[in-house]
N, C-alpha and C positions, 0 to 999 in steps of 0.2 A: 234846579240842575242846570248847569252851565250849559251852553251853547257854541259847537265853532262854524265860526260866522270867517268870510273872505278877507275881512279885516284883522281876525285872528292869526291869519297863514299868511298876509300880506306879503311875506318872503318868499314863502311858497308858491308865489303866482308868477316869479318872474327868474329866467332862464342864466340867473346869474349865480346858484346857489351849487356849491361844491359838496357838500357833506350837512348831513341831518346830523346835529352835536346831541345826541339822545345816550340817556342807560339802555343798557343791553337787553334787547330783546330775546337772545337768543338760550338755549338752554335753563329756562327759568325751572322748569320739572325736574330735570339732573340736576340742581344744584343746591336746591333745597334741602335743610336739614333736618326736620322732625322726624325722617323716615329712617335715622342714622342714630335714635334714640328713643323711641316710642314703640310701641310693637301696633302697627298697622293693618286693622281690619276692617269689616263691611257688618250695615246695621240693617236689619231687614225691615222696621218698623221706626216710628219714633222715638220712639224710645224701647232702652232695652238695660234689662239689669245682671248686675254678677253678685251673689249670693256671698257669701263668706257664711262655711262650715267648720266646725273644731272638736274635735276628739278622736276615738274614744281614749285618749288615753293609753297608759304605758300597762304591758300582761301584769299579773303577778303571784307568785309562786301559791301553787294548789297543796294541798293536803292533800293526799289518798284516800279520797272517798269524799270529799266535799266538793261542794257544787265551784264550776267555775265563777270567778269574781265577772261580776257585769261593768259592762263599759258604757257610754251614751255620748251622743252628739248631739252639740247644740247649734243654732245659727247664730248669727256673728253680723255684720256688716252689710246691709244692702248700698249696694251704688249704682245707680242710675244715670247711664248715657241721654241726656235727652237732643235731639238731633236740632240742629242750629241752621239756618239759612243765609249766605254773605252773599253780596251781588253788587255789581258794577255796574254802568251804561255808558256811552259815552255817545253824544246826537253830534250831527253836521249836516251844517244844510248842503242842498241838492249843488246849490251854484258854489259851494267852497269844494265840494268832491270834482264838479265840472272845470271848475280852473284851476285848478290846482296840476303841477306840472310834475311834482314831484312823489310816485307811487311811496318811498319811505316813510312820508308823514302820516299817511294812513294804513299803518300793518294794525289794524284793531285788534286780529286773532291774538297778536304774541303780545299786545301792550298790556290786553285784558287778563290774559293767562300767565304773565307774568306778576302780573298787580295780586292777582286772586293767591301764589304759592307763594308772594312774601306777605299776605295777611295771613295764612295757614302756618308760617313758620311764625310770626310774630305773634300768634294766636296762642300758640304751646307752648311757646317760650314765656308768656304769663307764666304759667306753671311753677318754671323757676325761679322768675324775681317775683313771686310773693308766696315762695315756698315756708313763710315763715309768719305770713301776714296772716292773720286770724280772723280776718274779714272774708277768707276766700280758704275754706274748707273742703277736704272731701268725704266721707261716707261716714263716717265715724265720729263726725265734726271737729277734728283737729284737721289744722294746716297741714300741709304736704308733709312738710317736713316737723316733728315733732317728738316730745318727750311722751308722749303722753296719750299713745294711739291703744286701742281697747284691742283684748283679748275675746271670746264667744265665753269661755269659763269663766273671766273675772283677773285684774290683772290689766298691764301696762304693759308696753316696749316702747323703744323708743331708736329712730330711726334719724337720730340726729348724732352727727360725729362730733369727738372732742374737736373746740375746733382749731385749724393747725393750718399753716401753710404747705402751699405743694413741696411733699420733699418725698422720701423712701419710706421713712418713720410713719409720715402721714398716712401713703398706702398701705402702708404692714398694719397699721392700726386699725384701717377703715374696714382689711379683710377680717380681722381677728373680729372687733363687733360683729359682721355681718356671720363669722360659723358661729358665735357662740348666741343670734338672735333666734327667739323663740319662734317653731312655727303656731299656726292655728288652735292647736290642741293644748300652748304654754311650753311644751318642751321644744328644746333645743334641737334647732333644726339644719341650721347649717345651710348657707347659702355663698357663692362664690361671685366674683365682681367681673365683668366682663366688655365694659364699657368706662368710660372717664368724659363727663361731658362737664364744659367748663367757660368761661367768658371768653371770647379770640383772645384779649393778652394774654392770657397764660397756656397759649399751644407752643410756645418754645421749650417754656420750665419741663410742662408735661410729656413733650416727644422727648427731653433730655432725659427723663424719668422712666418712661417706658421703652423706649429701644437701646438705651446702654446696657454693654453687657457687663463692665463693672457700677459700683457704685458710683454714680456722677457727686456723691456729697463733696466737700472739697476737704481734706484730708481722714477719705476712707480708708487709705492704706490697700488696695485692692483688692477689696471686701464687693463677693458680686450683687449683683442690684436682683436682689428680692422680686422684685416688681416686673421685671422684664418677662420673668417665667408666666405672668399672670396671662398675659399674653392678650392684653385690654386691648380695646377699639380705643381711639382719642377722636371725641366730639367737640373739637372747637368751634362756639357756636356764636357767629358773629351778630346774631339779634337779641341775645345776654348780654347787656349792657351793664357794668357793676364796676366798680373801682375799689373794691375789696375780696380779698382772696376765696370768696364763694367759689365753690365746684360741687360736683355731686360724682356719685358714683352709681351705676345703670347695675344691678344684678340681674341673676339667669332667671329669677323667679316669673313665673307664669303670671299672667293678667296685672302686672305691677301700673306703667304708665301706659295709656292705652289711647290710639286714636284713631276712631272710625269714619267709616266714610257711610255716609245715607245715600246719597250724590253726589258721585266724582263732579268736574267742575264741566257746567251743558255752557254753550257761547251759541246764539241765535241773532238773527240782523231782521228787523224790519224797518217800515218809511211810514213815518206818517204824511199823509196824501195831503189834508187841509194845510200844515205848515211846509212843506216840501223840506222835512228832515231826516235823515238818516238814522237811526236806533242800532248800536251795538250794544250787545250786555253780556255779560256771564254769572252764572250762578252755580254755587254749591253748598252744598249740607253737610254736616260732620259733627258729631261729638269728641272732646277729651275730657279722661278724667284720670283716678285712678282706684284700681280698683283695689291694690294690696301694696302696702305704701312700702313692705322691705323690697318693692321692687328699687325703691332708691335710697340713698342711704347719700344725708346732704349734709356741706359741711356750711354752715354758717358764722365764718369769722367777720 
């Protein structure tokens, strides 16, 4: 682990310096985005699981005098959050903190706490660039994103969009999959889109999408924009890196993409005495996973 030594700050010792040229320290918690697409909760243990239940099944007409038809449920999917630990340090010796003339260069709290919420964004946004990679599964053992995600009865769905560039067509399409996808039980359960999370370059295409109140296509003829009613969040999320028209779409469904906290982020200081060094660190614990993949519904062009 590196070391900063007086020779490192050597600018920082002498009364000629105007401005510390650094990234932004400031607001690093407000700015982050997993919390604008995940559903954010607290893990009370190491690990912790979410079940997947399915039936019983749809009534069905009695005779007069025979017994009611029987239903049953079965289980379905286990997914297991298990809790993860990241951490930082950053040492300085006693004599680079004593000369040093400039209080800026040592803000440890906001350097470390900033460092810590863009590994946390960069961490979930995994999630989406290898929504499709097969090496990186969730519960069911398909990818995030797939054809081919299991039922508790027996059976398939599949939670991947034709795929289609951002336009009106493409949202009218992705809602239409999402009411007529199956819940739990195989039957049609109907689920509504409430989110659009997508790579930063495409947050222009997409606000053109969602807040016109006619058709933005270019000869709609003033035909209103479908999509505006939907009345979607937009998750431009500038740690999706992709140069292909990938987006996903976030629905209402419970326990979809999920990520917990075991340990929000602790920041503690001590010195070791023998080398006269200074110890910043911070640490935290958190699972993501997902536990009910129609919570997203991705498109893979």
């Amino acid at each position: 682990m590196a070391t900063v030594f007086t020779s490192t700050i050597v600018d920082g010792l002498k009364l000629t310096l105007n401005n510390i040229v650094d990234d932004s320290l400031d607001t690093y918690k407000a700015k982050s985005v997993f919390g604008d697409w995940m559903e954010v909760g607290n893990m009370d243990d190491n690990f912790v699981d979410d079940l997947e239940m399915g039936g019983p099944g749809l009534a069905a007409e009695k005779p007069e005098g025979s017994e009611i038809i029987k239903g049953t449920i079965r289980e379905g999917v286990l997914t297991r959050y298990v809790s993860r630990t990241f951490g930082l340090a950053l040492m300085v010796t006693e004599e680079a903190i004593e000369d040093n003339k400039y209080p800026a260069i040592f803000k440890m709290a906001p350097r470390l706490g900033r460092a810590m919420y863009k590994s946390i964004d960069i961490d979930t946004t995994n999630m989406l660039a290898r929504a499709t990679n097969t090496s990186f599964t969730i519960g069911d053992g398909q990818p995030l994103a797939s054809a081919s995600h299991t039922l508790p009865n027996g059976g398939t769905f599949s939670n991947l969009l034709t795929p289609i560039s951002p336009s009106r067509i493409a949202m009218a399409t992705a809602r239409t999959q999402m009411q007529l996808a199956p819940g739990h039980d195989g039957i049609v359960e109907g689920y509504e889109p409430k989110a659009v999370v997508c790579p930063f370059g495409q947050w222009y295409i997409w606000k053109g999408l969602i807040e016109s109140e006619k058709d933005p296509t270019p000869g709609a003829f003033n035909e209103i924009n479908v999509v505006k009613e939907m009345n979607l969040k937009l998750v431009p999320n500038r740690y999706w890196s992709n140069t292909t028209t990938n987006w996903a779409v976030i629905s209402d469904v419970d326990c979809g993409l999920r990520f917990l906290w075991r340990r929000k982020p602790k920041q503690k200081s001590w010195v070791d005495d023998d080398q006269g060094i200074m110890k910043y660190g911070i640490t935290a614990r958190w699972s993501r996973n997902c536990s009910d993949p129609r919570g997203i519904f991705f498109n893979n062009a």
